[in-house]
N, C-alpha and C positions, 0 to 999 in steps of 0.2 A: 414300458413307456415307448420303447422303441418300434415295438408292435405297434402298438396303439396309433404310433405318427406314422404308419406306413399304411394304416388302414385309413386316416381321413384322408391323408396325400391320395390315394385310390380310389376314396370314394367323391374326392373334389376334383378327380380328371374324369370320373363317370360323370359328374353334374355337367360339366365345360362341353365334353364329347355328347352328351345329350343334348346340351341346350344348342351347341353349334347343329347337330343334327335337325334340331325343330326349324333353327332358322333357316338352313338349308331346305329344306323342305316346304319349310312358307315362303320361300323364295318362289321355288315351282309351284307352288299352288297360285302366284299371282302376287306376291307381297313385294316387298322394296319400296316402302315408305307411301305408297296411294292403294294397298291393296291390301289390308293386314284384317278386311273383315273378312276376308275369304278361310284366315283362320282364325285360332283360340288364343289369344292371349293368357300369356301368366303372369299374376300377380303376387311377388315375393314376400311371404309374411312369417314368424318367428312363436305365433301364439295359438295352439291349437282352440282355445276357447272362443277366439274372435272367428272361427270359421265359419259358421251359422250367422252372426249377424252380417260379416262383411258378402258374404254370398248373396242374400234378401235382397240387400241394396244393390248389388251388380246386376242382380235380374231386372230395376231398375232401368240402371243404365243401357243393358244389351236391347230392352223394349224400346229405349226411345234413341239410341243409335246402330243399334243392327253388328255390334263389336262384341263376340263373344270374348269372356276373362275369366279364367281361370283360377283359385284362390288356391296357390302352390306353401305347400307349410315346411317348413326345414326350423327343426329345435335349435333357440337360444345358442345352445352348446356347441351347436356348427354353423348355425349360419353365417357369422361373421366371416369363418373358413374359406366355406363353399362360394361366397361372393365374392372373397378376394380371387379365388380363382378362379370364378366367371369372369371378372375383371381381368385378369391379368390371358386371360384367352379370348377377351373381343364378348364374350357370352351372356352380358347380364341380364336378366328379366329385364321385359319391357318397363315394366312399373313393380317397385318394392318399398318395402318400410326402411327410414332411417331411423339412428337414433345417435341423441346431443355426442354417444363416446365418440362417433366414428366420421361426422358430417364434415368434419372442416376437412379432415385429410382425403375424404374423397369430392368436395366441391375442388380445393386447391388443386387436387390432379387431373381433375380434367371430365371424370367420370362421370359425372351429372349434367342433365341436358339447362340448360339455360332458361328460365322462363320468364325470365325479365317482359323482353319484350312481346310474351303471349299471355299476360298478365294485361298488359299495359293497352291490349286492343281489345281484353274480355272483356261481355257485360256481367259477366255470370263470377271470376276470379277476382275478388278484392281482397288484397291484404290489410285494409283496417278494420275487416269484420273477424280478425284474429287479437289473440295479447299479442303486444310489441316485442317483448321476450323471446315468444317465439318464431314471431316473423324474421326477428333478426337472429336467430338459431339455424335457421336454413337461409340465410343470405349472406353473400361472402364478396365483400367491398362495392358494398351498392347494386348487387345481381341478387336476383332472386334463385336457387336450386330447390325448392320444396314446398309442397301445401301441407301447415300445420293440420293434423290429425284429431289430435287429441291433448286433454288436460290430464296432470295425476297426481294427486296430494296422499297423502300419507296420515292413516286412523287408526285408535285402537281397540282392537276386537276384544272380545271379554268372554267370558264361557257363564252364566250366570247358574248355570246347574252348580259348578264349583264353587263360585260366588256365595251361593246360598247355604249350600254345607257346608260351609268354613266360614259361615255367620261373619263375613264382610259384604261394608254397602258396593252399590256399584257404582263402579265410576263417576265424576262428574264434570264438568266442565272448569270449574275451580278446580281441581287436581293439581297438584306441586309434582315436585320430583319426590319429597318426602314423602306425601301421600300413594305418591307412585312405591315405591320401595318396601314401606309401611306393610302396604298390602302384597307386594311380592312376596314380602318372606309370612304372612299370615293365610297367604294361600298356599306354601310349598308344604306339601309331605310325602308319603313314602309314595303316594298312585301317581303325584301330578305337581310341576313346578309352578312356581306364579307366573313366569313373564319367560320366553327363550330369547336373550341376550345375545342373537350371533352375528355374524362379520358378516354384514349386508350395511354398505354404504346408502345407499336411497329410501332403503325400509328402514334402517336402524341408527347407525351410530353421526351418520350426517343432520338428521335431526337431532340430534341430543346437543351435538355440537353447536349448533344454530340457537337452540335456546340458551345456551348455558353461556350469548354471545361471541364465543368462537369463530373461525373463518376456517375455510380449504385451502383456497386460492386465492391471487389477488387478481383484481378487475383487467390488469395488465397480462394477465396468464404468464405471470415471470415467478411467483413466489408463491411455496407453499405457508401454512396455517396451521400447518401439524407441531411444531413445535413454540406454538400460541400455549402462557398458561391455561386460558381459558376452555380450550381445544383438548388437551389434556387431561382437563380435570372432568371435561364431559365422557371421553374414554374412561377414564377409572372409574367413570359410576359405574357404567356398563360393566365390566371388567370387575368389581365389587361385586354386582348382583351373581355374577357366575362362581366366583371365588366362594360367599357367603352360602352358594347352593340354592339360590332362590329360580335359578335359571340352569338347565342342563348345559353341560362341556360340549368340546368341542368331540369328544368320543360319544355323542346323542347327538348332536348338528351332523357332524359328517357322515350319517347315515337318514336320518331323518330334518326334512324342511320342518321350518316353524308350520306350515300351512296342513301338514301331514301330522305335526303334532295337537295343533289345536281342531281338526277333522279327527283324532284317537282321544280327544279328552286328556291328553298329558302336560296342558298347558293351560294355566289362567287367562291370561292374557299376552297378546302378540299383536305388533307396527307391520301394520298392510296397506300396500298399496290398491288405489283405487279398481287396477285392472282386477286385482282376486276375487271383483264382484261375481264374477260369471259362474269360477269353481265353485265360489261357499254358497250359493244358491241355489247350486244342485247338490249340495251336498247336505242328506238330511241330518245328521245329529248338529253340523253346523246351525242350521237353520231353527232346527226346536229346543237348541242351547244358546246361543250366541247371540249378542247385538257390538253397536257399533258406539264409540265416543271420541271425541274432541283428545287429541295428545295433552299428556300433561303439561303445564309451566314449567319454568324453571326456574330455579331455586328464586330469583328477583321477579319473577313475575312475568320474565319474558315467554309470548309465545311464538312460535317457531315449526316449519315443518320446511320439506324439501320439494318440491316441483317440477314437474319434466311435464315433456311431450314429445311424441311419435311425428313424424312427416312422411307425405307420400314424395316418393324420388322417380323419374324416370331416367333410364341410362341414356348418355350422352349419345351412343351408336348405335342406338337404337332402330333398326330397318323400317319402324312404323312411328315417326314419330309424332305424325296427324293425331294419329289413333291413340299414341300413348298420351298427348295432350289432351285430348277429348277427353279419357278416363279423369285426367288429374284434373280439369275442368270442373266434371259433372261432382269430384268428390271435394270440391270447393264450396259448392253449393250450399245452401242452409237447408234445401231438399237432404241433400243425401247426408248431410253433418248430424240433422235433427234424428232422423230414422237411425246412422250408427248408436245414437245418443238413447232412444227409445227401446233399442235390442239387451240394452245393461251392459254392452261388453266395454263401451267405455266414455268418460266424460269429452264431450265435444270441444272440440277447442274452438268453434264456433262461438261467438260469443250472442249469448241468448237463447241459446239452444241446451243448453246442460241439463234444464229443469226436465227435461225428458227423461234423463238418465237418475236423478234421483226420485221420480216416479214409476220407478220398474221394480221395486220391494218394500213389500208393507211390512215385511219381516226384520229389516238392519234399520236403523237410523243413517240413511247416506248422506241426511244434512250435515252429520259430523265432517263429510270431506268437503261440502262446500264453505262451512265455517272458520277449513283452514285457510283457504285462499289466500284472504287478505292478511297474512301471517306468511306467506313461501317466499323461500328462497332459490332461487335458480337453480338446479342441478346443476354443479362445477364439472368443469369442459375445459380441453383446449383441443389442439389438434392431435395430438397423441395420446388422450385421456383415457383409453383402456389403458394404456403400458404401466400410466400409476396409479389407475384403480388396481389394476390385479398384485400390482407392486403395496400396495398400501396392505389391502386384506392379505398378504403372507405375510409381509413382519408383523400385523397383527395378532398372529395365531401365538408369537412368542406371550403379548401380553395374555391373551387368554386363558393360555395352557399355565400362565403362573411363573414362566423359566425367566423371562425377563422384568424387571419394574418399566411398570406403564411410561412411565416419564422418560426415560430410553429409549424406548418404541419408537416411541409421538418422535423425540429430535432426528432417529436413525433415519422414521420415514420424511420426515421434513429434508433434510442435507440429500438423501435419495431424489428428493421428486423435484427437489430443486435444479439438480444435477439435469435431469431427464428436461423440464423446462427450457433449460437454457440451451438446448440439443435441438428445442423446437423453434427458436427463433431465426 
């Protein structure tokens, strides 16, 4: 472990010392805020599959502004790293992706450029051509920090090859949780389980939660939900299906993703987010096996799923920040929203523009993610929301693995995250 943290610390003063070097460098090439076409902007992104669509669309923009950009990738698993210590060295990309864990603690410090008032002289930037959710996700006491990106609901894929040799119907929109479980354990045998039940808050157990009426958080961001019975009781379904074997352990998750099992056929069905459009469409046994359906209810009927969205951020100290406006500008647009939306890599947060993205596969059913819509609930946030998401999913592993009863968990992480809450006010 200790290797390990001496090697990102090394490779986040390589990122700082590189990225201070480019600015230096576009300094002498003419930049400092009126000159930054003379070079290459980077644009900071987390998701190798969006690289191809978000590229198309910036060759867009460099046609009709003369700004070249860059589409710079650093993996989920560092880049949050890497960016604090661009941050904390002056160094941030010009323009990079946020997201709901990290946006308030870096608008509150200072780090995000303000777009209030270049919002407010655009013809082209409107924020009520966005959901209110998430215009107010990237705004922080009446300022703007962010152009919403994108939408993402949460669906359930099905493997129908397996479906059919184990003489169960498929899915359907009626689905309970009963009918959900039903078929977990009539599709599990020795080659392939019915459903992978693991510790993923936004693909997994925060939907269950939501249907089975539960809460995370309060509106206030003072109090956790974790120690809700209701809350509870949607963790032990989960936490049942794996017990019961209907779903692999944590000894098959900790080596293999759900998205890795159901691409091997070891999995009936698996809760995926919108963005895994890109992978499972290149991926053939997904493709000539798989479709897509509506989550199931819950136990009373309630429907439920979880919802996020992406924002584009430009760094407050940013030496171009004409240019780094101009980009968040053009990608404000129902031009450049519709075309990300047409590429499949993600649902536009555009509003009116989506239907491009559920016309990019004749193969999945993507209306299932637009049918959850009007069922989402916000991805829970505050300003310090990694520290008890990652906080959450470890004491979860106790319930998992079977060492602790569910109902201890749920209080330990509740009296935890409340703790951590009141640290942030």
């Amino acid at each position: 472990m200790k290797k390990m943290g001496f090697t990102v610390l090394c490779l986040a003063a390589v990122l700082v010392a590189a990225s201070c070097a480019k600015k230096d460098s576009a300094a002498e090439n003419g930049g400092g805020g009126g000159g930054g076409n003379n070079v290459t902007h980077k644009l900071g992104i987390w998701d190798k599959n969006q690289e191809g669509g978000i590229t198309q669309v910036l060759k867009d923009f460099t046609a009709q502004s003369g700004i070249k950009v860059e589409v710079e990738i650093t993996p989920w698993e560092q880049y949050w790293t890497l960016l604090e210590a661009a941050a904390t060295g002056g160094a941030l990309p010009d323009v990079f992706w946020m997201h709901s864990n990290q946006v308030i603690r870096y608008e509150s410090s200072g780090m995000l450029m303000d777009l209030t008032d270049r919002i407010k002289k655009s013809g082209i930037a409107d924020m009520t051509n966005f959901p209110p959710d998430l215009v107010e996700l990237y705004s922080l006491n009446g300022r703007n920090y962010g152009i919403p990106k994108d939408l993402d609901t949460i669906a359930l894929f099905y493997n129908k090859k397996i479906f059919d040799e184990m003489g169960v119907a498929y899915p359907t929109d009626e689905w309970s949780w009963d009918d959900f479980a039903d078929a977990a354990k009539r599709l599990t045998n020795a080659d392939h389980y019915g459903y992978a039940a693991v510790i993923s808050n936004q693909e997994g157990y925060y939907n269950f939660i939501y249907q089975n009426n539960g809460w995370v958080i309060s509106g206030d961001k003072k109090k956790s939900g974790f120690d809700d019975p209701k809350t509870i009781e949607a963790v032990q379904f989960l936490v049942d299906l794996v017990k019961n074997g209907y779903s692999p352990g944590l000894n098959v998750t900790a080596e293999n993703t759900p998205a890795v099992l159901l691409e091997a056929g070891k999995i009936a069905m698996g809760t995926f987010g919108s963005w895994m459009l890109s992978e499972f469409k290149s991926n053939e046994y997904v493709v000539a096996n798989c479709d897509i359906q509506i989550l199931p209810k819950g136990r009373d009927g309630t429907r439920a799923t979880v919802y996020n969205g992406l924002g584009w951020v430009a760094a407050a100290n940013t030496k171009y920040p004409e240019e780094a406006w101009k980009l968040l500008e053009f990608l404000s647009s129902s031009e450049a929203q519709e075309k990300l939306s047409a590429t499949g890599i993600a649902i536009s947060a555009f509003l009116g523009t989506s239907d491009a993205w559920y016309k990019t596969s004749d193969t999945f059913n993507l209306k299932a993610y637009a049918d959850e819509i009007p069922y989402g609930h916000f991805y829970p946030f505050s300003k310090n929301a990694v520290v008890w998401h990652n906080m959450t999913d470890e004491k979860l592993r106790d319930a998992w693995n079977g060492t602790r009863p569910v109902p201890d968990v749920c209080r330990d992480i509740a009296q935890t995250m409340n703790q951590m809450l009141a640290a942030e006010q």
